[in-house]
C-alpha positions in Angstrom: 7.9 -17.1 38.2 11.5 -16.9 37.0 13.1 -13.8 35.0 13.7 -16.9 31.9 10.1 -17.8 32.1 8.6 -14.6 31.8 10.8 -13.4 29.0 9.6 -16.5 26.9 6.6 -15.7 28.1 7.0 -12.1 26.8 8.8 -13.5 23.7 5.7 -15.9 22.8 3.3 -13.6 23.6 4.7 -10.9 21.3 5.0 -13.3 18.2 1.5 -14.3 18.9 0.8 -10.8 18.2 2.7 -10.0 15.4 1.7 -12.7 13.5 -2.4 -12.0 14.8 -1.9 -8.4 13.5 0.4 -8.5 10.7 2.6 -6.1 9.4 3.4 -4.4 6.4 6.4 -5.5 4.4 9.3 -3.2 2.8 8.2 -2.8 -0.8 10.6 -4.7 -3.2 11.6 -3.6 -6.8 10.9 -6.0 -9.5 13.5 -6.6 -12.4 12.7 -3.8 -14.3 13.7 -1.5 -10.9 9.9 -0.2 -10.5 9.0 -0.5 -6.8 6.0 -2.7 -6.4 3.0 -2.1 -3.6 0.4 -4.8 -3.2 -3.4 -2.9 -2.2 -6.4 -5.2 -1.3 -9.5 -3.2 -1.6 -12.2 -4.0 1.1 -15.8 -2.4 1.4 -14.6 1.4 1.8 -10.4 0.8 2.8 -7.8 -0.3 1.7 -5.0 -2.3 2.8 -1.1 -2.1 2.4 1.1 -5.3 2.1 3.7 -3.6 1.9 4.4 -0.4 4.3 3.9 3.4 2.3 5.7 5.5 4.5 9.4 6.8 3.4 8.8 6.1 -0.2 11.3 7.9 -2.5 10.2 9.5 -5.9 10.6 6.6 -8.5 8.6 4.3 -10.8 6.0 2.3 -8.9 3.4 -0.6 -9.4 0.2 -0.7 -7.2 -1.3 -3.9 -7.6 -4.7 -3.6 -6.6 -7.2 -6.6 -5.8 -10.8 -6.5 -5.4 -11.8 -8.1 -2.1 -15.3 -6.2 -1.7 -17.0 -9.0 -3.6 -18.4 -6.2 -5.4 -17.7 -3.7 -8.5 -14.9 -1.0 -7.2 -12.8 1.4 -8.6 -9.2 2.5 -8.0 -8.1 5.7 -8.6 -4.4 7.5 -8.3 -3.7 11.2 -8.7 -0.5 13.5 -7.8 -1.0 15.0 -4.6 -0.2 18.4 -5.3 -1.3 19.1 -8.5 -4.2 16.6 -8.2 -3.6 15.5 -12.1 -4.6 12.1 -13.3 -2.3 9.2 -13.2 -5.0 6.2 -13.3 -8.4 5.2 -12.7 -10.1 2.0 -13.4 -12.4 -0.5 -12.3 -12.3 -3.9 -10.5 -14.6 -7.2 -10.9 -15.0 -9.0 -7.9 -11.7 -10.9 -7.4 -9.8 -9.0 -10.3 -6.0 -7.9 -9.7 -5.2 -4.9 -12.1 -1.5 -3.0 -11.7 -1.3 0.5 -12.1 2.1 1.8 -13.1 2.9 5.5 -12.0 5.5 8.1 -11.5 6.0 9.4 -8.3 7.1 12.6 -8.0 8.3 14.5 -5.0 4.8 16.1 -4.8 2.9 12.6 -3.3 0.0 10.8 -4.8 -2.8 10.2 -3.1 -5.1 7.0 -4.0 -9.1 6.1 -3.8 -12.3 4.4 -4.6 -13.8 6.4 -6.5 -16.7 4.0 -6.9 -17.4 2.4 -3.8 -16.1 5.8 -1.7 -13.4 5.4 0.4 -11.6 8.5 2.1 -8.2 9.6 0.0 -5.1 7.8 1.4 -2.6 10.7 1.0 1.5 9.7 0.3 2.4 13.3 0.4 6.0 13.1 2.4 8.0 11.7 -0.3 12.0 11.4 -0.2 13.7 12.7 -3.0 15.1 9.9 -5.7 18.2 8.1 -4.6 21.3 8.9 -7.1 22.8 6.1 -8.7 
């Protein structure tokens, strides 16, 4: 086989892939400058549309969707001080956005109703200076 039929080969093959596995967005800020990460919420996980690692402190919207066919929960705390920043429930199918302050401590996010492990943000970039 030639070297230009094996890299398009290669080339084909590896876009096959990325599109069979997917992959995770940079998060965008919305008009009002608040970052915005889409969750879906599956029977006990969670998945990104948007990729979580190297966030900087800043305003932030998770928008959380119920995909469990079933009642579930979503629940955000600061990951150092483990303090409060939301918790509510989801119908089957419901989108709800939870607007947060992240601070250079992390957050950390659950189910605290259909029990999913914590998925800790705890390596957090300092705010970018205007």
């Amino acid at each position: 086989m030639s070297i230009r039929k094996t890299l398009a080969l290669f080339i084909l093959a590896t876009g096959l892939l990325m599109a069979a596995v997917g992959f995770a967005g940079t998060p965008q800020k919305n008009s009002d400058g608040v970052t915005v990460i889409h969750l879906d919420e599956y029977n006990g996980y969670f998945e990104a549309k948007e990729t979580v690692a190297g966030l900087k402190a800043g305003e932030y919207e998770f928008v959380v969707t119920n995909k469990a066919n079933k009642l579930v929960g979503f629940q955000i705390q600061n990951y150092k001080t483990r303090a409060r920043l939301d918790m509510f429930s989801l119908e089957p199918g419901e989108t709800r956005t939870s607007r947060v302050t992240v601070t250079e401590d992390g957050v950390r996010f659950r189910c605290p109703i259909n029990p999913t492990p914590w998925y800790d943000l705890d390596v957090i970039s300092p705010a970018e200076s205007s």
